[in-house]
NUGU-270391 format. One record per residue: chain; residue in one letter; x negated, y negated, z of N, C-alpha, C in turn. Coordinates in steps of 0.02 Angstrom, whole numbers, plus 50000, padded with zeros to 5 digits. Layout:
BEGIN
 ch aa  n.xx  n.yy  n.zz ca.xx ca.yy ca.zz  c.xx  c.yy  c.zz
  A  A     X     Y     Z     X     Y     Z     X     Y     Z
...
***
This chain:
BEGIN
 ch aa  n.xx  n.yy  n.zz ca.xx ca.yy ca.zz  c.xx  c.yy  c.zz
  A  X 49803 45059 44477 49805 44994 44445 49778 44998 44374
  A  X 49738 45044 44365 49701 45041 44303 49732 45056 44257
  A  X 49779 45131 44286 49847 45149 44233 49893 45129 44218
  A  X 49911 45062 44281 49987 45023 44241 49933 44960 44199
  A  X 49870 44939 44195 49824 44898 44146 49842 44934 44092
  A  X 49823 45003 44078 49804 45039 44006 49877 45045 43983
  A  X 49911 45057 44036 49968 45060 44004 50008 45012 43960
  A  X 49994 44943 43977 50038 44893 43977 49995 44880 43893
  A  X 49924 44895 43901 49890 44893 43826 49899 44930 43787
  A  X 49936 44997 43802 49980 45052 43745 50020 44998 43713
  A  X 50097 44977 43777 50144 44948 43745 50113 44894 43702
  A  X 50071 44850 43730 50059 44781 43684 50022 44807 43609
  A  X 49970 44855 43625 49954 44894 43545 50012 44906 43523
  A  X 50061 44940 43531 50099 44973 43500 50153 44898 43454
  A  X 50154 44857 43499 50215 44798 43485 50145 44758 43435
  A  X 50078 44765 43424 50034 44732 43392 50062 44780 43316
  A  X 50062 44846 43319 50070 44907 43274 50126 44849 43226
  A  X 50182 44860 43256 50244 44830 43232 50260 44770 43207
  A  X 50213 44704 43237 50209 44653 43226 50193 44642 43140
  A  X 50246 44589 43133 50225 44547 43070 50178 44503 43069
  A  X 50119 44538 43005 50070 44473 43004 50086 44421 42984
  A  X 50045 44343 43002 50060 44298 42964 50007 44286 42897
  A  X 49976 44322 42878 49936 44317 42856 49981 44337 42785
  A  X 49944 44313 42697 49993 44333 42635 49983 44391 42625
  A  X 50008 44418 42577 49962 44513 42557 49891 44493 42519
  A  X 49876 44453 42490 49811 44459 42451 49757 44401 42505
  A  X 49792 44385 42548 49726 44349 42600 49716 44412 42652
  A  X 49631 44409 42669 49618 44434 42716 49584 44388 42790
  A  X 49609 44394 42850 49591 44382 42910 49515 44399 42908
  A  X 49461 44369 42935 49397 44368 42981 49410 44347 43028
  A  X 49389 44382 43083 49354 44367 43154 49290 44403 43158
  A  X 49235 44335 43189 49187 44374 43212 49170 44379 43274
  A  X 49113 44391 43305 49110 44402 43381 49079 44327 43411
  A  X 49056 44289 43356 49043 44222 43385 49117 44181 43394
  A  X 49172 44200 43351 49237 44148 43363 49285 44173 43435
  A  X 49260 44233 43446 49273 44279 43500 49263 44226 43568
  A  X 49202 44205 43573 49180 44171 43610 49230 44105 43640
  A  X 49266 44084 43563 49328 44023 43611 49396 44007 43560
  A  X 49407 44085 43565 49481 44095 43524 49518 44101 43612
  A  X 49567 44069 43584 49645 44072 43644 49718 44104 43589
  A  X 49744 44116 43651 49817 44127 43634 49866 44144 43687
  A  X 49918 44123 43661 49961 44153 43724 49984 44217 43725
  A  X 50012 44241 43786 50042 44309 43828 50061 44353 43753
  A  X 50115 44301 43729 50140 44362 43678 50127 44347 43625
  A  X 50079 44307 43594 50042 44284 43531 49988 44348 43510
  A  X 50012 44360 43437 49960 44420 43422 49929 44398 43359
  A  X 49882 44409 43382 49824 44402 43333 49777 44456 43276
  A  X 49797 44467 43261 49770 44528 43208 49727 44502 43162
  A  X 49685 44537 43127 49638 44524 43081 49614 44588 43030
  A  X 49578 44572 42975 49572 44638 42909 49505 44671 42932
  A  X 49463 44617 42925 49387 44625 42961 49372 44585 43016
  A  X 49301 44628 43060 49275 44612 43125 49195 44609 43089
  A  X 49175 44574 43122 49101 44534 43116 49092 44554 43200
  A  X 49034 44621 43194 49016 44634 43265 48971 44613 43295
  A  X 48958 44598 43366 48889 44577 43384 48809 44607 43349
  A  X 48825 44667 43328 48791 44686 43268 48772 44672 43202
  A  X 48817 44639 43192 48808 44585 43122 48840 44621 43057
  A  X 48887 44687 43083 48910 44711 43035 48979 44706 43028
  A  X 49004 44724 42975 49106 44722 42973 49119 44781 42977
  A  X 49168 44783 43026 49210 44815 43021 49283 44822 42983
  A  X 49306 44841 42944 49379 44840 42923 49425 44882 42925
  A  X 49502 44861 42914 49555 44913 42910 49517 44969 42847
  A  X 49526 45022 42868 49507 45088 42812 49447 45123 42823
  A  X 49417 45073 42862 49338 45111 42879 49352 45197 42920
  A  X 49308 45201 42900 49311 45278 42944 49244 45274 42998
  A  X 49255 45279 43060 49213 45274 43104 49211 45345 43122
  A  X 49143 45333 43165 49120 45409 43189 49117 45388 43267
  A  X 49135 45440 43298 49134 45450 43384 49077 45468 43410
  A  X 49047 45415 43439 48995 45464 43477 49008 45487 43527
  A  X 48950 45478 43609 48939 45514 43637 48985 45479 43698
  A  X 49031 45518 43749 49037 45473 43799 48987 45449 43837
  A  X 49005 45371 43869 48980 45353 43912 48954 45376 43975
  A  X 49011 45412 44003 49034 45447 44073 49018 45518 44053
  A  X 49024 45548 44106 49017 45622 44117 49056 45667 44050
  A  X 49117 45660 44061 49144 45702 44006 49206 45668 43970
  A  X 49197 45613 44005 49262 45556 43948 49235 45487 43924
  A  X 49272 45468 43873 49239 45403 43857 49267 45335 43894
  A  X 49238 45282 43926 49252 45243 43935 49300 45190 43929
  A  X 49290 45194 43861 49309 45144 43808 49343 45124 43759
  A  X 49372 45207 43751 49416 45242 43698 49472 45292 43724
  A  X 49523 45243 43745 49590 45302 43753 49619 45327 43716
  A  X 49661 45391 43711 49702 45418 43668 49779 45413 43681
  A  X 49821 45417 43634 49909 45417 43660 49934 45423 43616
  A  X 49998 45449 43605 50034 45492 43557 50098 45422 43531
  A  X 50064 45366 43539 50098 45276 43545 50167 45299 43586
  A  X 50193 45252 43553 50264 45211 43589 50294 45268 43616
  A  X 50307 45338 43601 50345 45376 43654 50307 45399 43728
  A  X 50263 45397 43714 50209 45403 43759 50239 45332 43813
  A  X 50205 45267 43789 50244 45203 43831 50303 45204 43848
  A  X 50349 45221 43805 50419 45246 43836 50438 45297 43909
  A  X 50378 45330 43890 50402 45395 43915 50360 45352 44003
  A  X 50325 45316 43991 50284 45290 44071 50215 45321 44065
  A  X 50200 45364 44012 50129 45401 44025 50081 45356 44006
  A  X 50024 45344 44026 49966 45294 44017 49923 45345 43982
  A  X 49895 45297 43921 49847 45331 43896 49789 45367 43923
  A  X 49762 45424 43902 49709 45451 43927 49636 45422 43906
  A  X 49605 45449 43941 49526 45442 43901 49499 45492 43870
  A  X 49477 45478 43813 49475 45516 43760 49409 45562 43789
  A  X 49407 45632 43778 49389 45696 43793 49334 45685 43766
  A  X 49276 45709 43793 49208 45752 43760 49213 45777 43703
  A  X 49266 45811 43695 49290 45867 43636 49287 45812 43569
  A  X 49297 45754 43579 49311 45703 43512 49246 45682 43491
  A  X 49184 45707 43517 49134 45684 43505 49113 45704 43427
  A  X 49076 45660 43377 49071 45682 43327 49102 45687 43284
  A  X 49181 45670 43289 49230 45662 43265 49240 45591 43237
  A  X 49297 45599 43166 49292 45529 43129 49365 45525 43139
  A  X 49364 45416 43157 49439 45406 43153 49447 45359 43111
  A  X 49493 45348 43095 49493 45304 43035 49542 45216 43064
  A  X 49522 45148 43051 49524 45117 43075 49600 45073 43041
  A  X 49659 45060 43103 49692 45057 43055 49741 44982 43074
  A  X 49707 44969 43135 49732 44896 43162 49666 44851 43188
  A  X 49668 44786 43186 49597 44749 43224 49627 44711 43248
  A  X 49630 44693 43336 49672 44627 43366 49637 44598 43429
  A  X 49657 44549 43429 49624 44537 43509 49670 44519 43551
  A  X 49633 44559 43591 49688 44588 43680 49645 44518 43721
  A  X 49673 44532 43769 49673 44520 43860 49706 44448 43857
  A  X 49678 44419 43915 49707 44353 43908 49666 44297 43951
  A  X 49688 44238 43951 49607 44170 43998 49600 44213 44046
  A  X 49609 44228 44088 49593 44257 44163 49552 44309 44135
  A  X 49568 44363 44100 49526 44427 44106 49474 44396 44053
  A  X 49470 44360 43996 49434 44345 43951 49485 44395 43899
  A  X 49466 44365 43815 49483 44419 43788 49439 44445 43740
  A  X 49449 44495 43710 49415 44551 43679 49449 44594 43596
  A  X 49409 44615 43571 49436 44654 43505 49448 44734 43513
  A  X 49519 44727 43503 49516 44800 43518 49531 44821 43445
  A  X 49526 44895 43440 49549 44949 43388 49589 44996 43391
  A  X 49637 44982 43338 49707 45037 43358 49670 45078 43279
  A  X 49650 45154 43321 49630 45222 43245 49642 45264 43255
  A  X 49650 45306 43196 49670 45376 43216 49650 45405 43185
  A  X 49653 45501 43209 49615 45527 43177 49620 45532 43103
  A  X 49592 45581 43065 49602 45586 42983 49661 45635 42967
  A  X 49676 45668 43022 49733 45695 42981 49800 45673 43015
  A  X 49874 45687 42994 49928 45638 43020 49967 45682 43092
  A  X 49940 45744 43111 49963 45719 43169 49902 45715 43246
  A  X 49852 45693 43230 49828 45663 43261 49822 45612 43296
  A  X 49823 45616 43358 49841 45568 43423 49786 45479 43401
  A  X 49842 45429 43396 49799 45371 43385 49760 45343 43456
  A  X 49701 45318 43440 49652 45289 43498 49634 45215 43465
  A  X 49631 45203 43557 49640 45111 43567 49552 45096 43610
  A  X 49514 45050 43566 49476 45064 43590 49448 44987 43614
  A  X 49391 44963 43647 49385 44899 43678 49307 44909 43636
  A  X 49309 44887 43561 49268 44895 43519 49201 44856 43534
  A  X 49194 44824 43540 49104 44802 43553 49105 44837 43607
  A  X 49143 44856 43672 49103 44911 43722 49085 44977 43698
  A  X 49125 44996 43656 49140 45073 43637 49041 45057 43589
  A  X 49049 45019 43561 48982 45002 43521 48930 45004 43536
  A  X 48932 44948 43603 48887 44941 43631 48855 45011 43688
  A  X 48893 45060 43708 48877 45120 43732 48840 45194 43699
  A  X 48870 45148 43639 48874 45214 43607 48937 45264 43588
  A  X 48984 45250 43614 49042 45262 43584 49083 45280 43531
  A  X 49055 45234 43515 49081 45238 43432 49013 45208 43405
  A  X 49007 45257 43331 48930 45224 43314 48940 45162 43266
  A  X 48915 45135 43261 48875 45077 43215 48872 45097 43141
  A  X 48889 45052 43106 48908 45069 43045 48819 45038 42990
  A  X 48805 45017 43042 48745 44969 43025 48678 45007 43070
  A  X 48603 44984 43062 48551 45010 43074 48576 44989 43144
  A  X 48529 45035 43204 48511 45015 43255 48440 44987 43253
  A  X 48434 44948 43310 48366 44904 43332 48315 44934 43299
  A  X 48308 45009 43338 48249 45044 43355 48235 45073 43277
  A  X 48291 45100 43247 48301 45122 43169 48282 45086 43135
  A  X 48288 45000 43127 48263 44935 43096 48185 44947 43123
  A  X 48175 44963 43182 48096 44959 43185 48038 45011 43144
  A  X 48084 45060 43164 48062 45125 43116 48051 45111 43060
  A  X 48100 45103 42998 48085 45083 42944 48037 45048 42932
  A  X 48040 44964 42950 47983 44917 42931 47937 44954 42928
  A  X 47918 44988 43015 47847 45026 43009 47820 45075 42973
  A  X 47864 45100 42917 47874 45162 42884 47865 45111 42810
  A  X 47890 45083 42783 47855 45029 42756 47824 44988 42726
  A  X 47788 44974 42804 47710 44941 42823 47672 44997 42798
  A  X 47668 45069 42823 47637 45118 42782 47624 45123 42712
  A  X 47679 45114 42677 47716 45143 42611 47668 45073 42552
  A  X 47670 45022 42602 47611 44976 42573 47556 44969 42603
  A  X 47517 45010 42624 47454 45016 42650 47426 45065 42603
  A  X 47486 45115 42598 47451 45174 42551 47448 45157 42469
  A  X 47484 45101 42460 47495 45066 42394 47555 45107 42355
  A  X 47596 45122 42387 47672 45156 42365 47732 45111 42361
  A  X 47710 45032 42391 47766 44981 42397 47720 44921 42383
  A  X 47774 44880 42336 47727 44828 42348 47743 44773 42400
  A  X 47691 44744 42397 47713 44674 42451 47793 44624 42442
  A  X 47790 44624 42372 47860 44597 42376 47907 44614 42406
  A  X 47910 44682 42396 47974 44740 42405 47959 44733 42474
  A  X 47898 44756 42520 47909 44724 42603 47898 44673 42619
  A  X 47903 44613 42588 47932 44542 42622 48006 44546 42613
  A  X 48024 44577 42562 48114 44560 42543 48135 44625 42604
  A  X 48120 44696 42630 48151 44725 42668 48149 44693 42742
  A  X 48080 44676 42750 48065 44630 42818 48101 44593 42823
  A  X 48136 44538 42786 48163 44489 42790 48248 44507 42815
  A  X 48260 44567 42783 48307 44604 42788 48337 44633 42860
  A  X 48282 44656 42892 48273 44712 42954 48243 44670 43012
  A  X 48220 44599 42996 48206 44552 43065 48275 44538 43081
  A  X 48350 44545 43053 48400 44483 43086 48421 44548 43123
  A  X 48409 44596 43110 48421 44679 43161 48393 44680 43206
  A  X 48319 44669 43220 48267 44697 43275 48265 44630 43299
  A  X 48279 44563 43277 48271 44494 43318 48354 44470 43338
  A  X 48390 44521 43331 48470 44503 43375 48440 44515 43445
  A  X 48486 44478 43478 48496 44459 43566 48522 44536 43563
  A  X 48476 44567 43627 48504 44623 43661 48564 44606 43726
***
């Protein structure tokens, strides 16, 4: 069941690939992960966008180059399938899950849409591929892939935001920073370390 699911999200990536935006050439789409919360659409309504506003508080956009982290699972990623697109869907093969081997590896980001539908809830996925052209494109279920670790964060983590401040808090103890400079970074690095886990 899971493979005629992933599958059916090749074809619909792939018909997202192809789709005409409605959007002009010099406007760009936002979605963030708060409009996430009570965007609808129908079955075959596609929704695409330029940039993503992540539960992280960072953007993502078409062109970014992301980095792969670590899988979730034993030796595949969760979150991030691979497929060689539409002949692949043609052909009936369901995407795989992307290998251990991709770890560390950069893909470059080259669609932003949101999948599923009312019943499953829906979600932002990412159609990327690797950096060079014949590299297999990957579809990924982006705030999970994020939230695992998956794909890294383009922005500080929590614990990294904590580090710093406290690094700092030093840097003006020893009289190497002044107070201004750590009220303006603090102010900076609380909307990081005081986000909802």
């Amino acid at each position: 069941m899971k493979k005629v699911i992933i599958g059916l999200l090749l074809i619909i990536s792939t018909s997202v690939i192809n789709a005409q935006e409605t959007t002009t050439e010099n406007e760009t789409k936002t979605i963030t992960y708060e409009e996430m919360k009570s965007i609808s659409k129908g079955p075959f309504q596609t929704i695409l966008c330029d940039i993503y506003v992540a539960k992280d508080g960072h953007q993502y956009k078409i062109g970014d180059t992301l980095k792969i982290g670590r899988p979730s699972s034993n030796k595949t990623f969760a979150y991030i399938y691979e497929s060689s697109g539409a002949m692949d869907a043609l052909a009936g093969k369901a995407p795989e899950p992307l290998s251990v081997n991709a770890s560390g590896s950069n893909t470059i980001v080259k669609k932003i849409g949101v999948g599923g539908t009312k019943r499953t809830g829906f979600k932002i996925y990412v159609i990327s591929k690797g950096v060079c052209s014949l590299c297999p494109q990957y579809y990924s279920d982006f705030e999970e892939a994020l939230a695992t670790g998956e794909i890294q964060s383009l922005g500080m983590t929590r614990e990294q935001a904590i580090a710093k401040l406290k690094e700092a808090k030093d840097l003006v103890d020893l009289g190497l920073m002044t107070k201004e400079d750590f009220e303006k970074l603090k102010d900076e690095l609380s909307k990081i370390i005081m986000q909802k886990q």
